[in-house]
C-alpha positions as CSV (number, residue, x, y, z in Angstrom):
1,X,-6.2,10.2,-10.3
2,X,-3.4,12.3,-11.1
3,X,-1.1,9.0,-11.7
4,X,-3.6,7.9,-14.2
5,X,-3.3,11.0,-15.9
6,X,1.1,11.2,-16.0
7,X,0.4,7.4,-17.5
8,X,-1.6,8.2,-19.8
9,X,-0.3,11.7,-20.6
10,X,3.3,9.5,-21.0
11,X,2.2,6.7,-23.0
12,X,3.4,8.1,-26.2
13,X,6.7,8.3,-25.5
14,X,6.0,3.9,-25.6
15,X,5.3,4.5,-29.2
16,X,8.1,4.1,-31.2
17,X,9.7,4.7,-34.6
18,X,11.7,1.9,-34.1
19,X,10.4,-1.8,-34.8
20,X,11.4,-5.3,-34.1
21,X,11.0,-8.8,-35.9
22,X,7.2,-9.4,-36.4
23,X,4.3,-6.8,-37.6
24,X,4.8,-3.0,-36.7
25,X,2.5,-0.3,-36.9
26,X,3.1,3.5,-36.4
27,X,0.2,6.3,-36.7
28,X,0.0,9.9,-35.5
29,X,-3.0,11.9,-36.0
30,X,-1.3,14.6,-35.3
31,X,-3.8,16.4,-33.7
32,X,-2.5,19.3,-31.6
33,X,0.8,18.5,-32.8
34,X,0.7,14.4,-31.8
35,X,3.8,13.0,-31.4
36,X,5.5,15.1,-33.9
37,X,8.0,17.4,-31.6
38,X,8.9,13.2,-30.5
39,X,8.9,11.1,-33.2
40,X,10.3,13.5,-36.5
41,X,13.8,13.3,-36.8
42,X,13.2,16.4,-37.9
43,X,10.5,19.3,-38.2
44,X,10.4,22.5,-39.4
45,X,8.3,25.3,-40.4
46,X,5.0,23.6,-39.5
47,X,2.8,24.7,-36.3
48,X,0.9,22.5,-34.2
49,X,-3.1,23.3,-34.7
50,X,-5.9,21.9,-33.6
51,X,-6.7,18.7,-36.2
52,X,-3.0,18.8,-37.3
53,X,0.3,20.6,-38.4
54,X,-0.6,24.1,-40.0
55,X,0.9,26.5,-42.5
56,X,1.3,30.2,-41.9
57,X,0.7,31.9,-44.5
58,X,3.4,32.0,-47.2
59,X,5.1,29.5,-45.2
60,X,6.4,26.0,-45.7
61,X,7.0,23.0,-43.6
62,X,8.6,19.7,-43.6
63,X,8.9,17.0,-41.3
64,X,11.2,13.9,-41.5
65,X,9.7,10.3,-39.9
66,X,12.5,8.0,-39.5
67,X,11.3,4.1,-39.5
68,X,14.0,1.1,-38.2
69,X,14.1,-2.1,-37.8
70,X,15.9,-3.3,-34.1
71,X,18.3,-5.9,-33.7
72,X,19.7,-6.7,-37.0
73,X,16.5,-7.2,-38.3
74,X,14.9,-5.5,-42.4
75,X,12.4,-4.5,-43.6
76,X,9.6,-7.2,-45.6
77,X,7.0,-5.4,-46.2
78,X,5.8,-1.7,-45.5
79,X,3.1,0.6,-46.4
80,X,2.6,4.0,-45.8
81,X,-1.1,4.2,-44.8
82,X,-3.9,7.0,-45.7
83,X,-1.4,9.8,-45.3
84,X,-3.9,12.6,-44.8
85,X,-2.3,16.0,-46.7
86,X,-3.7,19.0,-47.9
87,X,-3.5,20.1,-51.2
88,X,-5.3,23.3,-53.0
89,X,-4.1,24.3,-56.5
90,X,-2.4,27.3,-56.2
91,X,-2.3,28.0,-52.3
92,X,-1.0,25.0,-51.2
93,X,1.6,22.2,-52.5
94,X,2.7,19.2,-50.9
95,X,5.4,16.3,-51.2
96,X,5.9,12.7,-50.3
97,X,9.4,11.2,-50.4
98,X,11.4,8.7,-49.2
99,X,15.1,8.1,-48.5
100,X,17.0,5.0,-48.0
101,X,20.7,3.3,-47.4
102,X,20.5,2.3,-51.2
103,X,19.5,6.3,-52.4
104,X,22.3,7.5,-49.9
105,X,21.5,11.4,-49.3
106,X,18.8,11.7,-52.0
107,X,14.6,11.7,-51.3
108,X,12.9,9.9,-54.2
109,X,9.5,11.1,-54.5
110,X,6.3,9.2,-54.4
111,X,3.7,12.1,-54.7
112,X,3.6,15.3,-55.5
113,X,0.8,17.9,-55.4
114,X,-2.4,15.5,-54.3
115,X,-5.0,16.2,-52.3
116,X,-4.9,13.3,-49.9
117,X,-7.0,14.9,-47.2
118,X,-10.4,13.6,-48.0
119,X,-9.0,10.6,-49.9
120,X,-7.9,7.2,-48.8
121,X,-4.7,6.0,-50.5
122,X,-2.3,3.6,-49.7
123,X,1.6,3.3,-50.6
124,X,3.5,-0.1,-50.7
125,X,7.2,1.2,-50.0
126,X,7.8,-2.9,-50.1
127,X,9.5,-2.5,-53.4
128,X,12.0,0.3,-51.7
129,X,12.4,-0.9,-48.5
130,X,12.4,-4.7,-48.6
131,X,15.6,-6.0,-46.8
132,X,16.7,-2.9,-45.6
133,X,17.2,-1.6,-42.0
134,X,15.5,1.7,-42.3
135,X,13.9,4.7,-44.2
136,X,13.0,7.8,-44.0
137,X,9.4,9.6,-45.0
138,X,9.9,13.2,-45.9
139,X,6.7,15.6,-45.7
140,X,6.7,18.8,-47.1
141,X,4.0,21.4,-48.3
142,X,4.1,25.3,-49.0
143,X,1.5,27.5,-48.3
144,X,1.2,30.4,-51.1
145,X,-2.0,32.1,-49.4
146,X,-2.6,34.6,-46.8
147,X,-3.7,32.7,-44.1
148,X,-2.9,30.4,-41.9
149,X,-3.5,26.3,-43.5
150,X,-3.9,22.9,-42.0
151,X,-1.7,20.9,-43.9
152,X,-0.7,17.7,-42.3
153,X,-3.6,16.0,-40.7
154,X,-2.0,12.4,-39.8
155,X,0.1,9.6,-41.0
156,X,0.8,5.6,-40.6
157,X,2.9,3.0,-41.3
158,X,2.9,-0.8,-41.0
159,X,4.4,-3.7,-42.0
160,X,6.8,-6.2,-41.2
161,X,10.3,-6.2,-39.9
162,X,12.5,-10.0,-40.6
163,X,16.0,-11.4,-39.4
164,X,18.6,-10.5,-42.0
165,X,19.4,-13.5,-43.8
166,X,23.4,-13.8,-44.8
């Protein structure tokens, strides 16, 4: 009993953020946290809640997913997938954006201020990423109001990693 529990209580640290050749896929529904505090290359601000990453009030939050590709290998395709984030005019703001080797130190942003929680949208980073060996999602949101807010409910990605061709 209790070794079915560590292997199961452990199994996450099999997901990765790091893909090779083939089809990938990454989610975190970042319930309780997820796999937050193990997979962000960096996180700040938010708390872990219950259904997600909250917002004290007045605060604000960002975290940073880094996504590879192993072994020489680039991106073909990728897709951010139903990002689930928060938005309420005037209490709370959000942010998408996305960094690669091409942009250097700069985030480009791919949405701003949408309320993505109850909505299912897709973005096809393919156009950004394709032959590259990495990128990096950047999440942030600021809570204006007076209480405590659930901002970041969960997040995927998928897609496909190929050999580098010379």
């Amino acid at each position: 009993m209790f070794r079915k529990r560590l292997t199961a209580g452990l199994a996450v640290l099999k997901s990765r953020t790091v893909f090779g050749v083939g089809r990938f896929r990454y989610s975190d529904g970042l319930a309780g946290g997820g796999s937050s505090a193990i997979h962000a290359r960096h996180l700040d601000g938010f708390v872990a809640g219950q259904w997600g990453l909250n917002l004290p009030p007045r605060g604000s939050g960002r975290i940073v997913y880094r996504i590879e590709a192993s072994d020489g290998g680039v991106f073909k395709t990728a897709i951010l997938t139903s990002p689930k984030i928060a938005y309420e005019a005037d209490k709370l703001s959000n942010a998408i954006e996305i960094r690669t080797p091409t942009s250097g130190d700069k985030f480009v942003s791919l949405a701003r201020n949408q309320n993505l929680e109850n909505e299912k949208r897709d973005f096809d980073l393919t156009n950004i990423v394709a032959g590259i060996p990495w990128f990096e999602l950047r999440i942030s949101a600021h809570n204006r109001s007076t209480i405590t807010r659930l901002s970041l409910l969960s997040l995927g990605v998928r897609g496909e990693v190929v050999e580098k061709q010379d």
